[in-house]
Phi, psi and omega in degrees: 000126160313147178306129178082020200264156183218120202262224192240133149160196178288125166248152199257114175249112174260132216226092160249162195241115195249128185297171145340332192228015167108345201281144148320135025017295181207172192202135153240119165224139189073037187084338184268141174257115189240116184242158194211139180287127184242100178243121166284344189268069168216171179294002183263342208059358168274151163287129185252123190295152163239330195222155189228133173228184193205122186055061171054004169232169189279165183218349183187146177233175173214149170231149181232165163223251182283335199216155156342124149270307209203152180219163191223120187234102135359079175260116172052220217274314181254171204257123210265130162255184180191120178271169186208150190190152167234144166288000000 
């Protein structure tokens, strides 16, 4: 096949969505839409995702302090955590 070329088959369209100031708000790929909650108003000043849901319930949190502490993820039926931490 030539260099630049482009060939025939299926491609995959991921459709994301950005607030007024720039933040990810929601990404659909593959038919599933996953949207996430954003505070820009924390101590870091940055914007931070707190919450990500999918088919209308959260599927993942998040607690932040200067960095992530922690994320909570929705496996099946109990919701798994994971801490972050530095040495």
């Amino acid at each position: 096949m030539p260099e630049n070329a482009l060939s025939a088959g299926t491609y995959a369209v991921t459709t994301v969505v950005y607030d007024g100031d720039g933040n990810k708000v929601s990404e659909t790929a593959g038919g599933v839409t996953t949207k996430y909650l954003v505070d820009t108003l924390n101590p870091t000043g940055l914007p931070q995702v707190l919450d990500e849901t999918g088919n209308g319930a959260v599927t993942r949190t998040y607690a932040y302090g200067l960095q992530r502490i922690s994320e909570n993820q929705l496996n099946g039926s109990p919701w798994t955590p994971s801490f972050y931490g530095t040495e």
